[in-house]
LOTOR-401711 format. One line per 5 residues: number of its first residue (from 1); their letters; for each residue x, z, y of N, C-alpha, C. Coordinates in nm, 3 decimals, decimal comma, always signed. Last residue first. Layout:
NUM) a) X/Z/Y/X/Z/Y/X/Z/Y  ...
//
This chain:
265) xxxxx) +10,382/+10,468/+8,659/+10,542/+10,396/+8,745/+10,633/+10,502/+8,603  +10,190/+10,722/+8,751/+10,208/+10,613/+8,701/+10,339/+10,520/+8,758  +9,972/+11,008/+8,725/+10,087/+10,909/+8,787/+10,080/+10,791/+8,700  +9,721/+11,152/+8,837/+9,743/+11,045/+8,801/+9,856/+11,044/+8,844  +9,612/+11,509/+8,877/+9,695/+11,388/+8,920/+9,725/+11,296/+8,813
260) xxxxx) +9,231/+11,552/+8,814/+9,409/+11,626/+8,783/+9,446/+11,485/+8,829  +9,094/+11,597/+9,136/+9,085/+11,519/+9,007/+9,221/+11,544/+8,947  +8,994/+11,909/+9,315/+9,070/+11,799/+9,273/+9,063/+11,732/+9,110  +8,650/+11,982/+9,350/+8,779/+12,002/+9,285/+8,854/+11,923/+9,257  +8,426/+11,933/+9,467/+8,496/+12,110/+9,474/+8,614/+12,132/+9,388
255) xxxxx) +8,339/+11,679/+9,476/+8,320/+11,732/+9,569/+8,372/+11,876/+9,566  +8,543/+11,484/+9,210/+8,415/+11,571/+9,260/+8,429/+11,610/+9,397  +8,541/+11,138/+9,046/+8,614/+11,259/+9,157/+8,475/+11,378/+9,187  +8,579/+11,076/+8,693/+8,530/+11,055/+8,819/+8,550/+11,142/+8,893  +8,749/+10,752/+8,558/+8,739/+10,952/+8,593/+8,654/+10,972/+8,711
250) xxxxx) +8,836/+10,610/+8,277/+8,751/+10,596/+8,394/+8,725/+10,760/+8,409  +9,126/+10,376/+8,197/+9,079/+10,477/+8,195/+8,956/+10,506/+8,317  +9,020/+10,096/+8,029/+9,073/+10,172/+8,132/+9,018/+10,313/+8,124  +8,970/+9,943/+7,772/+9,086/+10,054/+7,756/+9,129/+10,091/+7,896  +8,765/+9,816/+7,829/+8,686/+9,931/+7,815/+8,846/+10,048/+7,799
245) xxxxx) +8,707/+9,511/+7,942/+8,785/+9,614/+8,028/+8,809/+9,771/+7,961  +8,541/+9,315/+7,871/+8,592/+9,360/+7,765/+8,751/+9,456/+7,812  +8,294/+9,340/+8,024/+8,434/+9,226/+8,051/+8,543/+9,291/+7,954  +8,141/+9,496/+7,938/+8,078/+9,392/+7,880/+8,164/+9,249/+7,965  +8,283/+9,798/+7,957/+8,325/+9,713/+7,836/+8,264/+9,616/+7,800
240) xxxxx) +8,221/+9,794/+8,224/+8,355/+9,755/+8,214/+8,404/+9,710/+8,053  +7,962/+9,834/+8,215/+8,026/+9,708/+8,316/+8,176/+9,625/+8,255  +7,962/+10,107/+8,087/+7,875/+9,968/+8,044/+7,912/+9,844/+8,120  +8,098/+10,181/+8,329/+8,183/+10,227/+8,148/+8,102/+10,117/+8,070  +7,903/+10,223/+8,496/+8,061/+10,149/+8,500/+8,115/+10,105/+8,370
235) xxxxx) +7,704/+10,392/+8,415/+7,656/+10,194/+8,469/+7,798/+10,130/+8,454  +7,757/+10,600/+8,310/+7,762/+10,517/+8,274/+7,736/+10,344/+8,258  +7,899/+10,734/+8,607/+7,944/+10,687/+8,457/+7,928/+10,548/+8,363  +7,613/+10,767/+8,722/+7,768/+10,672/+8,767/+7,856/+10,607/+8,636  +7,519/+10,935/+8,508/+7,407/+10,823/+8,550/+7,542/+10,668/+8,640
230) xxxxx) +7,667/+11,130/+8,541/+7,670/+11,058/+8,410/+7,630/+10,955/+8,469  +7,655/+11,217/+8,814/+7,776/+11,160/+8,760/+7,740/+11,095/+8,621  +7,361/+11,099/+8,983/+7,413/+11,212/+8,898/+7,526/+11,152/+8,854  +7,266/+11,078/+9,344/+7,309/+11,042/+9,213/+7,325/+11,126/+9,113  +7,113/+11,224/+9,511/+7,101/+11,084/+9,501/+7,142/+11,004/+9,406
225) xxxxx) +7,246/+11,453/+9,582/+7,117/+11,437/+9,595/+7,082/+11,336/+9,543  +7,534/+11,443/+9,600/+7,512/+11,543/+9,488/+7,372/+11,526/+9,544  +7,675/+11,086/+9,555/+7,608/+11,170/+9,638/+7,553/+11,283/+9,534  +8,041/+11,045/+9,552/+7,896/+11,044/+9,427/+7,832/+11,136/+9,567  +8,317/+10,927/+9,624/+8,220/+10,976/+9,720/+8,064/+10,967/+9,657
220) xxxxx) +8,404/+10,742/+9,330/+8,417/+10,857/+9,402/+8,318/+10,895/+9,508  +8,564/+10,693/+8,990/+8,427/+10,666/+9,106/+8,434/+10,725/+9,205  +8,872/+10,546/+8,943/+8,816/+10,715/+8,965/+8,701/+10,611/+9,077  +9,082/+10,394/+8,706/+8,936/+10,388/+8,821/+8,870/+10,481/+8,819  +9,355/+10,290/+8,581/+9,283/+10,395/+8,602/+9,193/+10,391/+8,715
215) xxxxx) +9,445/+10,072/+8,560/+9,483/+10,160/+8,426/+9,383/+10,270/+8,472  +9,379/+9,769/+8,709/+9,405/+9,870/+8,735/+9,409/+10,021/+8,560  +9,293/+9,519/+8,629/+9,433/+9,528/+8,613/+9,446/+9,708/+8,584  +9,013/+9,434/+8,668/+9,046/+9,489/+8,558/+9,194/+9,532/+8,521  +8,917/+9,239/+8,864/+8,995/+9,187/+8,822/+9,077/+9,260/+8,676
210) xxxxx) +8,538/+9,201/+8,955/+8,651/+9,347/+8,929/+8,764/+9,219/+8,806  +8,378/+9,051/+8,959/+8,527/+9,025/+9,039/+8,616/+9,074/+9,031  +8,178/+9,100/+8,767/+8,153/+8,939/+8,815/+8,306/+8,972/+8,914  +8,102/+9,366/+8,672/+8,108/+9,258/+8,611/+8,152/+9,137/+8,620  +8,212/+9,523/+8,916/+8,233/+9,479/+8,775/+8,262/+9,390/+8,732
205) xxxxx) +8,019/+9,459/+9,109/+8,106/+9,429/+9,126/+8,219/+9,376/+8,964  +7,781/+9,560/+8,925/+7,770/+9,420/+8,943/+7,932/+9,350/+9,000  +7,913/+9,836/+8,953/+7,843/+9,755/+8,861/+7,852/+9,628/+8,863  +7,846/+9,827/+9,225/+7,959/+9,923/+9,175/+7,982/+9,823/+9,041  +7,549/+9,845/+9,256/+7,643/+9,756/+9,310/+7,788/+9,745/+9,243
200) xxxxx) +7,444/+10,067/+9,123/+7,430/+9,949/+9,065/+7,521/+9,805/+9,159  +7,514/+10,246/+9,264/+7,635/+10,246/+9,102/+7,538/+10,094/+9,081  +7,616/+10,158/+9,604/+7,505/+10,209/+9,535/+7,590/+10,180/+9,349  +7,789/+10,172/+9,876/+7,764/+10,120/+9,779/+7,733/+10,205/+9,658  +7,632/+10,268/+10,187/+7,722/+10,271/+10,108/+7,712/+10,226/+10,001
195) xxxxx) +7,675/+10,047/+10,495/+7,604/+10,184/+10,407/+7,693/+10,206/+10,323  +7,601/+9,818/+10,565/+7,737/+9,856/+10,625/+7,718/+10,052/+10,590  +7,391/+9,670/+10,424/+7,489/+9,663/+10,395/+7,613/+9,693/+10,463  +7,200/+9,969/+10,339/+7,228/+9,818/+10,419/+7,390/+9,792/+10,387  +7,159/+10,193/+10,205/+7,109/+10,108/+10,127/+7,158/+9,968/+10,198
190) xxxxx) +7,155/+10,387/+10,449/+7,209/+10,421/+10,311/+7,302/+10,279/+10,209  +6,986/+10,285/+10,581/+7,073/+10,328/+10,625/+7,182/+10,297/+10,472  +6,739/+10,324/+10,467/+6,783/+10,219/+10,465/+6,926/+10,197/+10,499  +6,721/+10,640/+10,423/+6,760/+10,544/+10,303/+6,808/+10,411/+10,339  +6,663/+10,652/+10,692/+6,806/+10,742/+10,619/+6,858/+10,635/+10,487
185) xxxxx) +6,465/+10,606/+10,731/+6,542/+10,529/+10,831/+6,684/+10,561/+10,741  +6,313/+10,763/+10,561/+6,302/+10,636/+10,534/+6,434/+10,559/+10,625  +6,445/+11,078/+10,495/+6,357/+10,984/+10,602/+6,421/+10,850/+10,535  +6,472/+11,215/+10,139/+6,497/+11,158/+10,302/+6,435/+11,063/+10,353  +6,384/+11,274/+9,886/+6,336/+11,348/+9,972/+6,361/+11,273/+10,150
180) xxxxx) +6,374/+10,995/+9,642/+6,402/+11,121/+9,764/+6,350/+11,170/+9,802  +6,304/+10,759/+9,577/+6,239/+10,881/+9,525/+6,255/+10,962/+9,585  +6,545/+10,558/+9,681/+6,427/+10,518/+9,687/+6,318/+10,649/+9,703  +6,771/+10,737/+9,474/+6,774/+10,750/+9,663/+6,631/+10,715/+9,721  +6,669/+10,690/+9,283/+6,694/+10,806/+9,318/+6,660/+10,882/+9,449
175) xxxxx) +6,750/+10,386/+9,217/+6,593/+10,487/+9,188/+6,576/+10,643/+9,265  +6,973/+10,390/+9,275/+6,945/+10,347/+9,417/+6,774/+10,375/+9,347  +7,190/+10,644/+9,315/+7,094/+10,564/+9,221/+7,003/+10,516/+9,294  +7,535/+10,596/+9,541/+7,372/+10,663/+9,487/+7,324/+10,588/+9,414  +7,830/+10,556/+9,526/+7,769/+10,699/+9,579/+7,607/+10,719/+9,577
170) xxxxx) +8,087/+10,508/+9,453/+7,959/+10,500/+9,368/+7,895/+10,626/+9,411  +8,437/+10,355/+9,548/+8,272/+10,461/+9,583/+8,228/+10,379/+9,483  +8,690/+10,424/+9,378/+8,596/+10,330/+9,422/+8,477/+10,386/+9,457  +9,022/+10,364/+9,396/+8,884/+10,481/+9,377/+8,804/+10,428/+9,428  +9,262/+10,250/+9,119/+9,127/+10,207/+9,204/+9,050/+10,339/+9,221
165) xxxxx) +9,616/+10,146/+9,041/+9,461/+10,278/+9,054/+9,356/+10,261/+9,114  +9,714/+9,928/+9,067/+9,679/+10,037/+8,937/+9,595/+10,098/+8,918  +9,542/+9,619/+9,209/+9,542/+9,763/+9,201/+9,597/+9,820/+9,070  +9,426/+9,347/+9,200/+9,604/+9,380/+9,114/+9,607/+9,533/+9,171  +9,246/+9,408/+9,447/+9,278/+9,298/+9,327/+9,384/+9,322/+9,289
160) xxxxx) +9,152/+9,479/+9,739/+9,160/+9,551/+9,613/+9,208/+9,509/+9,435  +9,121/+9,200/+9,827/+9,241/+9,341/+9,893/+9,257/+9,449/+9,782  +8,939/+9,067/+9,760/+9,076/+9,037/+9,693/+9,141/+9,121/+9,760  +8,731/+9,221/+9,802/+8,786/+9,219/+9,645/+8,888/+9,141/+9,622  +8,758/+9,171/+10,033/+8,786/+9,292/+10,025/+8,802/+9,270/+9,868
155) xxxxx) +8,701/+8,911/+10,084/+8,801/+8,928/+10,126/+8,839/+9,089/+10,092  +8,416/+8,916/+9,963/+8,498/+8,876/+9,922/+8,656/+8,858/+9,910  +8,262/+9,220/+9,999/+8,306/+9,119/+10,046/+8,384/+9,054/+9,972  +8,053/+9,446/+9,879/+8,200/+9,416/+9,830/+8,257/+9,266/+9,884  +7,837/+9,670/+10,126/+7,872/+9,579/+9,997/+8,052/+9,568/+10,030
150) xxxxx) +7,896/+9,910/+10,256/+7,747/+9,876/+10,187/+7,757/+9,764/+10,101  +8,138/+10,210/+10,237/+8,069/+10,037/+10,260/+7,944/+10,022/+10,171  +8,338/+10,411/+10,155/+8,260/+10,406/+10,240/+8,185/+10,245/+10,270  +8,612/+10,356/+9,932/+8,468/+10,447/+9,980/+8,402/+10,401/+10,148  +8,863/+10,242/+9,825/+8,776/+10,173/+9,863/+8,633/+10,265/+9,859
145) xxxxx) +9,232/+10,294/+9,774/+9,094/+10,357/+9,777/+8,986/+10,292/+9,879  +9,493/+10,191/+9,542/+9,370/+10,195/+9,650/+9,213/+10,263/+9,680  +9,818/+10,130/+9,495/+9,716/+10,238/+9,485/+9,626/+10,215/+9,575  +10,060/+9,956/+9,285/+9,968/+9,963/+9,410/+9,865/+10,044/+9,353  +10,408/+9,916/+9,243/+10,253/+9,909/+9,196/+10,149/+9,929/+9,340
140) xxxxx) +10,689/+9,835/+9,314/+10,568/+9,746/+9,266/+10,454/+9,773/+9,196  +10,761/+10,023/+9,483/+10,789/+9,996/+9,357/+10,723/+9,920/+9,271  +10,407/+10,064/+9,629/+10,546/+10,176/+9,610/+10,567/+10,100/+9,477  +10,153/+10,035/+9,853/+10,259/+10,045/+9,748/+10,358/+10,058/+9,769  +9,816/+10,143/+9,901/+9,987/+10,184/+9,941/+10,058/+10,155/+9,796
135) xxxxx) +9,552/+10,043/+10,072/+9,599/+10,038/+9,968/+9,788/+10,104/+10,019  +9,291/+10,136/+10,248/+9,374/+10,173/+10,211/+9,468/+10,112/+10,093  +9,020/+10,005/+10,434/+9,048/+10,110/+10,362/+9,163/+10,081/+10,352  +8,823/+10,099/+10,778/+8,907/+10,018/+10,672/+8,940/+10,132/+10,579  +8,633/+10,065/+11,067/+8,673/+10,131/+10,910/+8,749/+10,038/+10,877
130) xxxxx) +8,551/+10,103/+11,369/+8,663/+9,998/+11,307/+8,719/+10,009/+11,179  +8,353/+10,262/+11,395/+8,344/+10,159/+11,514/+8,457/+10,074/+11,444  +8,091/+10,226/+11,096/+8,162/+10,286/+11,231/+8,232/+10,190/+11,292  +7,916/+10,169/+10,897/+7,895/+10,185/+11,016/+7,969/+10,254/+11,080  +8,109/+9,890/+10,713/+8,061/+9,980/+10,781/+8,004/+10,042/+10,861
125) xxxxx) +8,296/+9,667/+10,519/+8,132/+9,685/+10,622/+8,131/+9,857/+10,591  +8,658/+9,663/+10,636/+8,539/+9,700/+10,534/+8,481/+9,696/+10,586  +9,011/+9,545/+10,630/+8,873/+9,582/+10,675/+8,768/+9,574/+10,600  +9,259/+9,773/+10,501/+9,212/+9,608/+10,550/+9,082/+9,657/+10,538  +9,581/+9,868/+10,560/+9,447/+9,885/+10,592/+9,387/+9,779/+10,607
120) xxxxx) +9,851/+9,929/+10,374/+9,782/+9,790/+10,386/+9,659/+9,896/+10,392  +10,182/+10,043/+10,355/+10,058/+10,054/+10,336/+9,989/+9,935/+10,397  +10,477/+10,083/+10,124/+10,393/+9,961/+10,203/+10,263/+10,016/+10,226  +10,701/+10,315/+10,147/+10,606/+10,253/+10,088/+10,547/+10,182/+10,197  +10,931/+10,535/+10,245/+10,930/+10,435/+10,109/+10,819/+10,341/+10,052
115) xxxxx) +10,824/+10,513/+10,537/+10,891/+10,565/+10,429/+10,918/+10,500/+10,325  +10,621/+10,286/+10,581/+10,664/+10,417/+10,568/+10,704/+10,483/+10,515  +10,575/+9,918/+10,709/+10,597/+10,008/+10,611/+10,613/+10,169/+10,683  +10,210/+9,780/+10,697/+10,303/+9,849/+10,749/+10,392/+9,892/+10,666  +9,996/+9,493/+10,698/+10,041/+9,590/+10,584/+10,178/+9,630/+10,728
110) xxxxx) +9,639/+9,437/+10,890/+9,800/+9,367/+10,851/+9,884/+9,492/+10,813  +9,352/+9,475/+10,806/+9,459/+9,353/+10,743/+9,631/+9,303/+10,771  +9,382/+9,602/+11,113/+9,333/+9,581/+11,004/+9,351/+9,459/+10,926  +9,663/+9,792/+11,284/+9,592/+9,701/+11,271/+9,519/+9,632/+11,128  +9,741/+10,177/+11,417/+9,727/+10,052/+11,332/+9,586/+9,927/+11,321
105) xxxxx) +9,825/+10,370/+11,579/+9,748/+10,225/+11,597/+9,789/+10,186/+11,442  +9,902/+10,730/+11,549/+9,956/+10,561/+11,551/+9,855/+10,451/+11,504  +9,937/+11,018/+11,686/+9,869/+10,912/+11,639/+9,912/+10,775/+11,652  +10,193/+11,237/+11,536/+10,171/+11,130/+11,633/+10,041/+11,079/+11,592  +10,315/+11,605/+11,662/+10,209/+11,528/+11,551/+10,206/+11,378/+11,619
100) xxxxx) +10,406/+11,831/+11,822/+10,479/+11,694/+11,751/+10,412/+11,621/+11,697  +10,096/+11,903/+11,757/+10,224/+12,025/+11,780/+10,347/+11,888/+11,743  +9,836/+11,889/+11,961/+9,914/+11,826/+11,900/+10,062/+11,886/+11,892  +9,493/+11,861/+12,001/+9,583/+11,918/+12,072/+9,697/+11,901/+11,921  +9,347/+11,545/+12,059/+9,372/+11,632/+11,986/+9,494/+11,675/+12,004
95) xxxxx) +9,249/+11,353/+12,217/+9,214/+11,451/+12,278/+9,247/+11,567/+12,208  +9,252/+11,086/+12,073/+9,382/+11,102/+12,195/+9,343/+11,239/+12,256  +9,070/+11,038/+11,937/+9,201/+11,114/+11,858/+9,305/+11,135/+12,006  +8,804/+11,042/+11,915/+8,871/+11,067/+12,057/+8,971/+11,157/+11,997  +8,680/+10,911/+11,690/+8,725/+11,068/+11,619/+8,787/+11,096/+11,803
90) xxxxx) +8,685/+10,645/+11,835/+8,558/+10,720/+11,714/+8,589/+10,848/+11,776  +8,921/+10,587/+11,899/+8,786/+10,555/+12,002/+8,694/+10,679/+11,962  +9,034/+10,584/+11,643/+9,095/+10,662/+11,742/+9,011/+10,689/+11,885  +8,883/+10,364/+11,498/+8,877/+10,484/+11,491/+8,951/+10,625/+11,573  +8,969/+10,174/+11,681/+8,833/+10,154/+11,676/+8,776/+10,305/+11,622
85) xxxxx) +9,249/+10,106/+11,635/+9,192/+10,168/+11,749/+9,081/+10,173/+11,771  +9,308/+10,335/+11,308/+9,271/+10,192/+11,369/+9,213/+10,254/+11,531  +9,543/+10,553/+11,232/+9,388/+10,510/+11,215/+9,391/+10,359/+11,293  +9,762/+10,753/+11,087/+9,752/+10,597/+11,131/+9,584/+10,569/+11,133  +9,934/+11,061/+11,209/+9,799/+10,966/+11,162/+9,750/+10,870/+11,194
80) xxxxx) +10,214/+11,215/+11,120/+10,165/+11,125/+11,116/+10,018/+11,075/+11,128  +10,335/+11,555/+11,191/+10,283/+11,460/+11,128/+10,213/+11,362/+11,204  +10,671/+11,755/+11,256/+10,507/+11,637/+11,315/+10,493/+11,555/+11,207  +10,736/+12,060/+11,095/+10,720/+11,881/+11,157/+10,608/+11,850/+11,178  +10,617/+12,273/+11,008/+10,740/+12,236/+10,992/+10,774/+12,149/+11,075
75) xxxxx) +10,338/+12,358/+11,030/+10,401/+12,441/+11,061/+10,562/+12,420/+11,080  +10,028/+12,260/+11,158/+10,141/+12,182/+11,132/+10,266/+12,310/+11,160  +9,802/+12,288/+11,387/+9,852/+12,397/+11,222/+9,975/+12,347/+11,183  +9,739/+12,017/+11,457/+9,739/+12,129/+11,508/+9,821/+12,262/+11,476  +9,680/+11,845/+11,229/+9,778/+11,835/+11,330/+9,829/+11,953/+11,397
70) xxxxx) +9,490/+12,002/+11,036/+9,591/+11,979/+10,997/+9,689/+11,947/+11,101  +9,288/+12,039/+11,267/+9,339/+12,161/+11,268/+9,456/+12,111/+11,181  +9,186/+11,760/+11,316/+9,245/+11,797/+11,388/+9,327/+11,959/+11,369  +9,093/+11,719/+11,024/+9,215/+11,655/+11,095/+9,282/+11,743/+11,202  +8,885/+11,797/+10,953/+8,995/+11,873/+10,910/+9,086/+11,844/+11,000
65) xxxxx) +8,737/+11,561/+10,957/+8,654/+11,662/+10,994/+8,777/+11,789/+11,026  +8,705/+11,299/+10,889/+8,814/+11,339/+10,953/+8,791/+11,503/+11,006  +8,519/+11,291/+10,729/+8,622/+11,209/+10,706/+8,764/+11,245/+10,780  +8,274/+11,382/+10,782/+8,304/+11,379/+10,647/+8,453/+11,358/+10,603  +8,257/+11,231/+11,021/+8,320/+11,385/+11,052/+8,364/+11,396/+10,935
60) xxxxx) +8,415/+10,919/+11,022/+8,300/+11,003/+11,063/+8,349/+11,150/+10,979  +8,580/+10,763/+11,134/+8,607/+10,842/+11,192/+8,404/+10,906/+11,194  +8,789/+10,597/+10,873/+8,717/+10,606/+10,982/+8,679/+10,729/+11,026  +9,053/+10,662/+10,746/+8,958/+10,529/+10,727/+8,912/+10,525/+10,891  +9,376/+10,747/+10,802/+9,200/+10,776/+10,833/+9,126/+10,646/+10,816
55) xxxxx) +9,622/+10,885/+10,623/+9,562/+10,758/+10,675/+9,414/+10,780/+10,665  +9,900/+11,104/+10,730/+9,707/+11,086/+10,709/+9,694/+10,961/+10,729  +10,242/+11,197/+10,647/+10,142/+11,139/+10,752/+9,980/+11,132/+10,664  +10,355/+11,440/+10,523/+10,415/+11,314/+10,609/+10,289/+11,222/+10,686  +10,322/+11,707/+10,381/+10,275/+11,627/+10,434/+10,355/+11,565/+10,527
50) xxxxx) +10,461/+11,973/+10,321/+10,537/+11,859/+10,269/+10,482/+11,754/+10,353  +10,253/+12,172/+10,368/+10,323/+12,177/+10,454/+10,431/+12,060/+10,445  +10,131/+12,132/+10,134/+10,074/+12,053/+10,249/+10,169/+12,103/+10,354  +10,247/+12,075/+9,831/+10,256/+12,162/+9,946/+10,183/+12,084/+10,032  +10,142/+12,089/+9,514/+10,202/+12,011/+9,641/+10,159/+12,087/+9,721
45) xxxxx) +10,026/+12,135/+9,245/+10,151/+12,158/+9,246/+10,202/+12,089/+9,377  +9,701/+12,126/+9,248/+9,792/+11,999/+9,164/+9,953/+12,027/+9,189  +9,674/+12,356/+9,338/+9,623/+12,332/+9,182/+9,692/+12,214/+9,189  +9,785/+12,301/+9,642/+9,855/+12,446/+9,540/+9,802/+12,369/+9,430  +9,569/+12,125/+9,702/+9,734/+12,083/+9,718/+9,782/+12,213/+9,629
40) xxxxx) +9,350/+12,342/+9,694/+9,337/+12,248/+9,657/+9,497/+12,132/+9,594  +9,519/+12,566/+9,870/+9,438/+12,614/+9,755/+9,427/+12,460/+9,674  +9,504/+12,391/+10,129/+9,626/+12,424/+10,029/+9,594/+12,468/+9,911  +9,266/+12,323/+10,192/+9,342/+12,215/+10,149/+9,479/+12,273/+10,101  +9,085/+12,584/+10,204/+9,081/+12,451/+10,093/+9,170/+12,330/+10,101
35) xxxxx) +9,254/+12,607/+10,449/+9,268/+12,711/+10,345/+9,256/+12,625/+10,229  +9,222/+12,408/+10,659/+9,336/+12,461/+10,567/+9,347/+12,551/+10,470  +8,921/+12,191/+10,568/+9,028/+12,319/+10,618/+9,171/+12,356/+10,592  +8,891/+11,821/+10,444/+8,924/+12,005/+10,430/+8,977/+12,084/+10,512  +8,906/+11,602/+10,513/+8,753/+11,705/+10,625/+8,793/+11,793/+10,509
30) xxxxx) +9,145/+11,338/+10,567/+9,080/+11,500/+10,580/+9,047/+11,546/+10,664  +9,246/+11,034/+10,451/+9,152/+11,099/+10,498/+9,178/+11,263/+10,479  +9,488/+11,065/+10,248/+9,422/+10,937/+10,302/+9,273/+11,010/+10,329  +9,831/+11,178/+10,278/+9,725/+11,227/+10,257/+9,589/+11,102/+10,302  +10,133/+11,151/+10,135/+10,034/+11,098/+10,219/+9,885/+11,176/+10,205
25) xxxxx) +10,479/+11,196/+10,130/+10,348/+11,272/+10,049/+10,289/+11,199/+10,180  +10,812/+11,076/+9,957/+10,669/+11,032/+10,077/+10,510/+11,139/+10,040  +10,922/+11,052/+9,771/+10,986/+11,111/+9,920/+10,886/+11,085/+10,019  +10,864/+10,993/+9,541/+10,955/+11,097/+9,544/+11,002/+11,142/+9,674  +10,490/+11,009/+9,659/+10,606/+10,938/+9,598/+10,711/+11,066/+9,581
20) xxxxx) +10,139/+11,071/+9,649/+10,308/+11,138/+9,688/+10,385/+11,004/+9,583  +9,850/+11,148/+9,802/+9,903/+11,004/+9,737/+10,061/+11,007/+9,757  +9,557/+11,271/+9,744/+9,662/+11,249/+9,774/+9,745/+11,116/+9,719  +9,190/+11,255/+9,983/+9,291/+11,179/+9,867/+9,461/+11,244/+9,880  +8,957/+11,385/+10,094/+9,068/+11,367/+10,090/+9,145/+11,337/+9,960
15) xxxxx) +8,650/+11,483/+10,206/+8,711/+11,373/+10,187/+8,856/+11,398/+10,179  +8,304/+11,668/+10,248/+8,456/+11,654/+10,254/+8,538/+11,561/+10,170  +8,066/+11,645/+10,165/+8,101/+11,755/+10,232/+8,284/+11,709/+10,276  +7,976/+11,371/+10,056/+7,978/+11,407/+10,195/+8,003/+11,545/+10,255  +8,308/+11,335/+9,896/+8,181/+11,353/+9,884/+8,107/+11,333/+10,061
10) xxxxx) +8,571/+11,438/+9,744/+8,538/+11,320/+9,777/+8,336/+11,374/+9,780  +8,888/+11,609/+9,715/+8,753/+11,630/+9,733/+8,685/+11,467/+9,774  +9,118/+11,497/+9,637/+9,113/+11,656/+9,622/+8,953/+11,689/+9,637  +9,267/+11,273/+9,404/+9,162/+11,259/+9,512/+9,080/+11,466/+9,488  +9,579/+11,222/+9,325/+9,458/+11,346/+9,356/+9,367/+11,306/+9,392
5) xxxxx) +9,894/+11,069/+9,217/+9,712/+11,055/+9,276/+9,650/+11,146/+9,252  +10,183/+10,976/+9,240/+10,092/+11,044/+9,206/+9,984/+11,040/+9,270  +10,401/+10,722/+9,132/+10,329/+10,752/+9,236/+10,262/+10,822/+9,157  +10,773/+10,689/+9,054/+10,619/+10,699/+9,039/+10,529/+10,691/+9,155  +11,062/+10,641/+8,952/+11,006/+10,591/+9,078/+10,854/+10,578/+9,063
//
């Protein structure tokens, strides 16, 4: 009774996580095509024609960019996509042409079941109209993915707390981002707190709430202008062995290639 984990692409070109049980395949966000999302689902051994439902954070394009041709394209059954009504506003999910496919409401902070598993969207700073993220359990573990936000609330580090798996944005050096090339309005953007979280935030989370349960913490949505993966690396890997955390495992996700699958259970 496992759960498996992909995160297939994570970046600002494109977003998608998997997340399969023995009878449940989920997908948590997609801005891949179909071609890159089977090619991608093919290297870890899963069908996307298996797909059971999408959980959409929010509804910026990075994020849902795919969506509508995965509904659309749908060659077996209707699929599933639970967004919030703040992101169904966003992405004008009620305008997507639909082969059986459902969109379904969901509410933030309160847990659903599907299929064989519990999911739990609970709310995050952001700039969109109703983000959240994700946790899904199955069999008493739990899987979560926490990208897109400018800080780590308190109510969100306890949503993320007793995780197995954690993906956690670490998406810029905030020397980096500062040094850039982008408009100033861009960085602050970036840098506020409904932005995104920076490796020195990432870090500090660490040190001071990260609860350390989880066996495995994939960094994820890394900016390829703004950060470098070692530079992610190693602010965490220094975080995590000065709470004497250092036997987790730490992976980080890319932008052109699935992360090999995690199970666990």
């Amino acid at each position: 009774m496992s759960i498996r984990i992909s995160v297939l692409g994570s970046g600002s070109r494109g977003n998608a996580t998997f997340v399969g049980t023995e009878s449940t395949r989920l997908l948590i966000d997609c801005d891949l095509g179909p071609r890159i999302l089977r090619k991608r689902m093919n290297l870890i051994g899963e069908d996307p024609d298996a797909l059971d439902a999408v959980l959409v954070t929010h509804e910026h394009s990075d994020h849902v960019g795919g969506l509508r041709s995965l509904l659309k394209t749908r060659r077996s059954r209707g699929l599933e996509a639970f967004m919030t009504c703040g992101t169904i506003d966003g992405c004008r999910a009620d305008s997507f042409e639909m082969n059986g496919s459902a969109i379904v409401p969901v509410i933030p902070d309160r847990a659903f079941s599907f299929n064989d598993v519990e999911i739990e969207p609970f709310s995050i700073p952001h700039d969109a109209q109703q983000p959240v993220g994700f946790s899904v359990r199955h069999n008493g573990m739990k899987v979560t993915q926490l990208t897109d936000l400018g800080w780590i609330p308190d109510d969100v580090a306890d949503a993320v707390s007793a995780s197995d798996v954690l993906v956690l944005e670490s998406n810029h050096d905030l020397d980096m981002l500062r040094m850039g090339g982008y408009p100033w309005s861009l960085k602050e953007r970036l840098m506020g707190r409904n932005g995104h979280l920076s490796n020195a935030a990432v870090s500090q989370f660490i040190s001071e709430r990260y609860d350390g349960m989880a066996s495995n913490l994939v960094l994820a949505h890394l900016s390829s202008r703004n950060n470098h993966p070692a530079i992610a690396e190693l602010e965490a890997r220094q975080a995590l062995e000065s709470r004497g955390f250092d036997g987790s495992t730490l992976s980080l996700a890319s932008q052109d290639d699935p992360t090999v699958p995690i199970e666990i259970g």
